[in-house]
N, C-alpha and C positions, 0 to 999 in steps of 0.2 A: 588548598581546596581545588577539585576538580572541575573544569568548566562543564557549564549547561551542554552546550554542543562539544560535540566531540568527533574529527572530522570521518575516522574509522570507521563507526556507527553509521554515517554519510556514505561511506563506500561499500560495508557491507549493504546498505539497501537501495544503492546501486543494481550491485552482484543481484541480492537478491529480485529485484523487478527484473533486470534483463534475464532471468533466469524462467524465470513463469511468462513471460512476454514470448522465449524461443522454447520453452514449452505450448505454449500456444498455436505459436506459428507450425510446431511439427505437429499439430494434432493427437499430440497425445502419442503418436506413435512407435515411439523407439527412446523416449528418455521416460527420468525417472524426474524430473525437476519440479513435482508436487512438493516434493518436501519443502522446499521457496518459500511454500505460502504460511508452512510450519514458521518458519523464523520471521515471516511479517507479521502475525499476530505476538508473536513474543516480544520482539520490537515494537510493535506498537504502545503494548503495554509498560514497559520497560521505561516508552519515551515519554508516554503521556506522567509519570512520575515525576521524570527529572525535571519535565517540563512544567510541571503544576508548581513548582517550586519558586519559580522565577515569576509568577503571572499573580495577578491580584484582581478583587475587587468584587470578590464571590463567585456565584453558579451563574447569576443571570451575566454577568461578564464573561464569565468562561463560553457559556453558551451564544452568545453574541461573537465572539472571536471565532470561534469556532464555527458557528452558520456563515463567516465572511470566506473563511479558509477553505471549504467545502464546496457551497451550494452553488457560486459565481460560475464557476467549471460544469455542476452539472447542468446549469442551466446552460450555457452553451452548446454540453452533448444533447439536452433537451431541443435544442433549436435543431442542431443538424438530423435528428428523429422526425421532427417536423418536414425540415423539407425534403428528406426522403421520401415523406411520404408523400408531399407533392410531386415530385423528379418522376418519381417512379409511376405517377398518375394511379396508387392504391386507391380503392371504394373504403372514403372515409365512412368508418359506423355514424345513424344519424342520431347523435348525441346530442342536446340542447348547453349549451353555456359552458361552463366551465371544464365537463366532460369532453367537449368537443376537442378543445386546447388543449386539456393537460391529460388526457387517461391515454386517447391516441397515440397521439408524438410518446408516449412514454413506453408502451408497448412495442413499439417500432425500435426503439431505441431497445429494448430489453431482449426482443427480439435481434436485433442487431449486436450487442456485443453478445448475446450467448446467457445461459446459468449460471456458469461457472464465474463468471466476474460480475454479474451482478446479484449474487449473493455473499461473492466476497464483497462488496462495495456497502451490501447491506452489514454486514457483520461487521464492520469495522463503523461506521455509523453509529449502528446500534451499540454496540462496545461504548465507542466514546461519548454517547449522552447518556449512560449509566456510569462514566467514570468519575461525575463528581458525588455521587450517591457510595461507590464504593473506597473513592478518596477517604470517605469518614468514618469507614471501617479498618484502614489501611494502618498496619503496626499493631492491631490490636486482637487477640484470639478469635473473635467472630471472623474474619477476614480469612483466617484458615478455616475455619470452618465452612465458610462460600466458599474456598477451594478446594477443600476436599469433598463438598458435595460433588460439587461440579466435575471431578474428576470421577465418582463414584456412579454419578449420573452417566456420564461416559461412558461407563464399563457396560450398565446395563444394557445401554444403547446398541452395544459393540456385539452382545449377544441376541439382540431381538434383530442387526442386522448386518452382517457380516463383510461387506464388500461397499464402501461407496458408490451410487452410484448419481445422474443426471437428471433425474427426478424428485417429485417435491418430498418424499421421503428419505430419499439418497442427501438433500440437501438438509434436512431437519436433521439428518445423523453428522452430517459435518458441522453443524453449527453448535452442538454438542461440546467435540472435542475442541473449536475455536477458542468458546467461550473459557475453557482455564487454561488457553495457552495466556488470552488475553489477561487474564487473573496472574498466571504463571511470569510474565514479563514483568509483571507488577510488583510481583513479592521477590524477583532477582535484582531491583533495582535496592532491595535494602542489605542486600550481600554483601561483606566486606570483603572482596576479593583483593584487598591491598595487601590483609593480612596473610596470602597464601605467599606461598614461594613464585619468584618472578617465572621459573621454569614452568611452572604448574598453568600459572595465567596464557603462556606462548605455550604451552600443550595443548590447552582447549579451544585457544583461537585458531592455532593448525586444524583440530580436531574436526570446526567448526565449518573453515574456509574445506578440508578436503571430503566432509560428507556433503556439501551443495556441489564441489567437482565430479564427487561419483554419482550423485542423483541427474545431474546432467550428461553423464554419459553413458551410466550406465541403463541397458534399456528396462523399460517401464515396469514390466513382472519383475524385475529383481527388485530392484529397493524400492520399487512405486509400489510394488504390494505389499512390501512391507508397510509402507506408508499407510496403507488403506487400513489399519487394524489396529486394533486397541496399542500393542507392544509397540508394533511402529512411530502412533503419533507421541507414546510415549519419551521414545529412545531420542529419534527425532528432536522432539520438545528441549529436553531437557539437555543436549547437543546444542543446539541452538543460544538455550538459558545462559550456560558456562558460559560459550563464547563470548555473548555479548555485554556479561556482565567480568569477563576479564579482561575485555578490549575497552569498553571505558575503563577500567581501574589501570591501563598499563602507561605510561608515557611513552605515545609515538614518533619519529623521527619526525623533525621540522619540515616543512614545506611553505615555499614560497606562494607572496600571496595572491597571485595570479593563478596557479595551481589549487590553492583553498577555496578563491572565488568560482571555481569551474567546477568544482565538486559538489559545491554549496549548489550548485546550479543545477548540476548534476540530481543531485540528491530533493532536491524542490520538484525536479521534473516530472517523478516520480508517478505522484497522483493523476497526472495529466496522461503519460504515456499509457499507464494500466488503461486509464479509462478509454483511450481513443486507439488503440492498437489493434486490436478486433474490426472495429468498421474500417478503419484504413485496409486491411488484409481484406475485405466484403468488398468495399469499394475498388481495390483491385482487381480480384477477379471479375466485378461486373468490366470494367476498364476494359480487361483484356478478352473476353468474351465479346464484347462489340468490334475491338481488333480482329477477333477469328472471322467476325459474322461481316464485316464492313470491311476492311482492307485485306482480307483474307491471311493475316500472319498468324501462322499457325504455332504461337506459345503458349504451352501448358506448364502449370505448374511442378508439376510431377517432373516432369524431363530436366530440369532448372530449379530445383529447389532452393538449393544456397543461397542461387540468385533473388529467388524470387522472395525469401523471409529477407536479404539486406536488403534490397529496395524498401518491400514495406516496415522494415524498419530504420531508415532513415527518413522515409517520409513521418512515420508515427513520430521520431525524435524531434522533426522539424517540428512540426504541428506542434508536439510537448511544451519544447523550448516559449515560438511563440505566446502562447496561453498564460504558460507560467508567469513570462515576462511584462504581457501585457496587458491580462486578467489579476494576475495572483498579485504582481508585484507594483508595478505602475500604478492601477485602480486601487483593488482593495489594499495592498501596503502601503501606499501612498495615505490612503483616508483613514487608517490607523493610528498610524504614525501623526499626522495633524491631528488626532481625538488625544493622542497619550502627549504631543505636547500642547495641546491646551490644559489637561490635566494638570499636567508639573508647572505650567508656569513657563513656557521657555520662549524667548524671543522670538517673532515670527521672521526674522531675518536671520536666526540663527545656520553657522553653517553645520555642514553634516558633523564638524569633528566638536564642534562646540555643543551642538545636541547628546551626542555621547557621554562629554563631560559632562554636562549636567545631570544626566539621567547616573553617570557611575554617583558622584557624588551623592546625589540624592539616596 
């Protein structure tokens, strides 16, 4: 039986995050690396499977696990929306109570990372608290049927509007094609790719890894436009699919477990980096702008580009790491972890390896 995690699927959405992160950083203008966000919703879908498998205790548990894994981070980006908007001394709107708090700072914030990620942020949200409503259709004909709507819905879509664009229309036509990649990840997760030939499985994972190396290099009108259109999220998609359901089915080469822990780490970071990579890149160019205007050092981004996306992104990775570890994992894994072993019963002095044991046993 093949493990829940699988460390590969860890590294492809790696790859995939740094890949739309330096799409980001170059604005769009010379790569192709939209296709990224193709294999996160397939991925998504794909994970939220494996992973429903291992988890208990119905919807309202799922749901509760799931508001811990999420919401903790954006309330964080919440907070730094907020005081930007104080830093920057903005004319807050004069909103009464809860308005004041929460629509502001969050406009700031949406205004601050961009569209683009926070309709991906929405999409994937919205995905996963419909994913225990479509769990109950999952294996069973209705379930292609919500998928092949949803691809047919697509299509039409793809004729009423030809070209993605940054706008609330341009966004309503992307979230379209998300929604049956997210279905799409779902229904590759029941593929028996054990039974193919082991060649055919390391076909599609090349196939896989070298269509995210040509969307990254190659520039934007070649396979970005392809990307943009019905055939595209197609090809895309379904690129994507193979891969990830022949990289789980393959047994990968060992790795030490200092190496697995760093990946895992890696791969956790994830949510955090998407979300905070944008303002870190905002908050630098304010940074260096008050350098122009105040010490007079005359660095532009433009003149220093390489330079200037590795800074902000090892600053973005610092930030990540932090969060991850001292939000995501220390807080909420931590108050988890003490709810599932008061559930099983397990000694409160228990240590980490004997917690384990009793949890496999069980």
């Amino acid at each position: 039986m093949l493990p829940v995690r699988n460390y590969g699927l860890d590294l492809l959405r790696i790859l995939l995050c740094l890949t739309v992160v330096i799409f980001h950083y170059r604005g769009c203008k010379d790569c192709g690396g939209s296709v990224a966000v193709d294999g996160f919703f397939v991925l998504s879908g794909f994970l939220a499977v494996r992973s429903s498998g291992a988890e208990s205790g119905g919807i309202g548990n799922y749901y509760r696990k799931k508001a811990w894994r999420l919401l903790p981070v954006m309330i964080v980006a919440w907070a730094i929306g907020n005081a930007i908007l104080f830093f920057e001394g903005r004319p807050v709107p004069a909103w009464p109570g809860i308005k004041l708090l929460v629509i502001a700072p969050t406009l700031a914030l949406a205004q601050m990372m961009e569209n683009a990620s926070v309709w991906f942020i929405g999409c994937i949200v919205a995905f996963l608290a419909l994913f225990p409503w479509l769990r109950r259709c999952y294996g069973k004909k209705l379930f292609m049927w919500i998928l092949a709507a949803s691809v047919l819905f697509a299509l039409v879509r793809s004729g009423m509007r030809p070209f993605a664009v940054n706008e609330s229309g341009g966004l309503y036509y992307q979230v379209t094609f998300r929604l049956w990649q997210f279905l799409l990840g779902m229904w590759c997760a029941s593929w028996n790719m054990e039974r193919w030939k082991i060649s055919w499985r390391w076909f599609w994972i090349g196939t896989g890894a070298a269509w995210l190396l040509a969307s990254s290099m190659i520039r934007w009108r070649g396979i970005g436009a392809l990307n943009y259109s019905f055939p595209g999220y197609v090809v895309s998609s379904g690129i994507f699919a193979l891969c990830i359901a022949s990289l789980w089915s393959v047994r990968l080469p060992s790795l030490s477990r200092p190496v697995l822990k760093w990946v895992g780490i890696g791969a956790g970071m994830t949510y955090a980096l998407f979300l905070f990579h944008i303002p870190v890149k905002l908050g630098m160019d304010v940074m260096f702008r008050m350098m122009r205007e105040v010490w007079k050092v005359d660095f532009r981004e433009e003149e220093f580009p390489v330079l200037f996306w590795g800074i902000a992104l090892c600053i973005s990775s610092v930030l990540a790491y932090f969060i991850y570890q001292y939000v995501e994992v220390r807080w909420v894994g931590r108050k988890l972890k003490k709810e599932l072993e008061a559930r099983h019963d397990v000694p409160e002095r228990a240590g980490e390896n004997e917690t384990e044991e009793i949890f496999r046993k069980r």
